[in-house]
C-alpha positions, 0 to 999 in steps of 0.5 A: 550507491547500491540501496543494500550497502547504504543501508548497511545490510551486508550479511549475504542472508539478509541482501537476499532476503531484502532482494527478493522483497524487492522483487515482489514490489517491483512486480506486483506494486509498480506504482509504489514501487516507482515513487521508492525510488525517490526515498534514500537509498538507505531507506529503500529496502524498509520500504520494499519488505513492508510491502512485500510482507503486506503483498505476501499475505494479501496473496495468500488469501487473494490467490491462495495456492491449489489444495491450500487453506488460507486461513491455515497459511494465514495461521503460519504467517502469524507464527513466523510474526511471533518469531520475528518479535521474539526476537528471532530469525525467521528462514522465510525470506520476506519474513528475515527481511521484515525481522531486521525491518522491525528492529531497525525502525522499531516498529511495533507488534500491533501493527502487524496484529491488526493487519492479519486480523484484516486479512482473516476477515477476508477469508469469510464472504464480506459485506459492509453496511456503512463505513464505520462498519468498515472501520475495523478492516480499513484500520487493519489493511490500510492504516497501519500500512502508513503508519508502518511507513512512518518511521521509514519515511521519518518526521520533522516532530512527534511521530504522533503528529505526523501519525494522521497523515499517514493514516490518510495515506493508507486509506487513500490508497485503500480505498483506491483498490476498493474503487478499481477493483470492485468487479474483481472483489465481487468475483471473490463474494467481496463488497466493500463500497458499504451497501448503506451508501450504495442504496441512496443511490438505488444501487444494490448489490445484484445491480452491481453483479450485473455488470451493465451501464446504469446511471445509479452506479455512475451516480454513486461511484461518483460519490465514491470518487468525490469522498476518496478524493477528500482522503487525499487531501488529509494525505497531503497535509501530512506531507509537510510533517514528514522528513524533507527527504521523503516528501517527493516519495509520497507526493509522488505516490499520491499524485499516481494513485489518485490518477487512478481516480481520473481514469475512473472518471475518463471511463465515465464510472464504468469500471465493472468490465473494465480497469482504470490504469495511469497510463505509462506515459503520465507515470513518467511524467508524474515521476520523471522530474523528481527521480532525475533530481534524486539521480542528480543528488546521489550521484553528486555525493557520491562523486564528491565522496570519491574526490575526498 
């Protein structure tokens, strides 16, 4: 069944608007947007616009437009945010998207606060010293992404339960991206690996801008890798808390996104002139035996619909 109609989003607007949500996580998120597809169908479009909003503003100030301010795009961002829980019906695609999203699942406005209060804080060079210092971004770029996702995914009990796995989740991946992209982040004046941390190793911030094999990076970065792979593992605990529908959808998702740490580790830690990528192959993989089984349900009841 078409994802749009199991939804009940019917209204041609609208079937736009999520559309293109869809789009951009297709495009840009591969790996997320590879483990959607084994959530419900009705669920699919909350999941795409979530991440299609969040996508939206991180571009706007990763790659914001010739001639553009961020901050002031970032500004128009909130605005439309103010619409959305005025109850209004913002004509910004992703944004009517994510309107609907938030009064299907009642999601609520701090949230979507702290998430562009993160944002802005990357408009400004960035620099963290320990990781409670990082504590504030990590809350507003990544745990409110899980718990975005916590009623879309949904829970067996108390959503405040189930509340610290998705915190985790978030965090796993954030600081996935952090791990992968931190050459690219230095070329953006960012650091967020915390410069306390770093310096137990004897790794600083001109050591890493150097760009050279060096054992004290390998050393650290080994150290990172160790402490994320811990993040994971709360993650995977709160799997159980979730809907049995939605399990293999975050498992999934954690299983690719931590493969992103082996190849970190296959790389031998040297990822500041080269990028760790999970191969296709092990993509498939990973996802191919869940996403068949997800076929095999929707197309049985949907014949079985047929019949009757």
């Amino acid at each position: 069944m078409n994802e749009l109609d199991a939804a009940g989003i019917l209204a041609p607007d609208l079937r736009a608007a999520y559309t293109e949500c869809r789009r951009i996580n297709a495009h840009y998120g591969r790996t997320f947007f590879l483990a959607t597809r084994l959530l419900p169908a009705r669920a699919r479009p909350a999941a795409h616009t979530l991440y299609g909003f969040a996508r939206m503003a991180d571009e706007l100030v990763d790659n914001p437009a010739p001639g553009s301010d961020p901050g002031v795009s970032l500004d128009r961002v909130g605005e439309m945010v103010d619409v959305v829980f005025e109850g209004g019906n913002p004509a910004e695609p992703v944004l009517a998207a994510l309107a609907d999203t938030v009064r299907r699942y009642g999601l609520t406005r701090d949230l979507f606060d702290s998430f562009l209060k993160s944002m802005r804080m990357d408009l400004a060079p960035v620099e963290y010293r320990t990781f409670a210092e990082l504590g504030e971004y990590m809350y507003g770029s990544a745990a409110v992404i899980g718990l975005q996702m916590l009623p879309v995914f949904g829970t067996v009990g108390p959503p405040a339960d189930a509340a610290p796995g998705a915190i985790a989740l978030g965090e796993a991946f954030q600081l996935t991206n952090f791990l992968r992209d931190v050459g690219e982040d230095l070329d953006r004046g960012r650091l967020y690996l915390p410069t306390a941390e770093l310096a137990a190793f004897g790794v600083t911030r001109e050591l890493l801008e150097a760009r050279r094999p060096d054992p004290r990076i390998r050393a650290a970065l080994a150290y990172f890798v160790a402490r994320t792979r811990a993040v994971y593992r709360r993650a995977e605990a709160g799997v159980a808390l979730l809907r049995p529908e939605s399990r293999a959808c975050v498992r999934t998702a954690l299983t690719l996104y931590e493969g992103i740490l082996d190849e970190i580790v296959a790389l031998d830690h040297d990822i500041l002139t080269r990028r760790a990528v999970v191969p296709k192959a092990r993509r498939l993989v990973v996802a191919l035996p869940p996403l068949a089984a997800v076929w095999a349900r929707e197309t049985f009841r949907g014949g079985r619909r047929l019949r009757s």
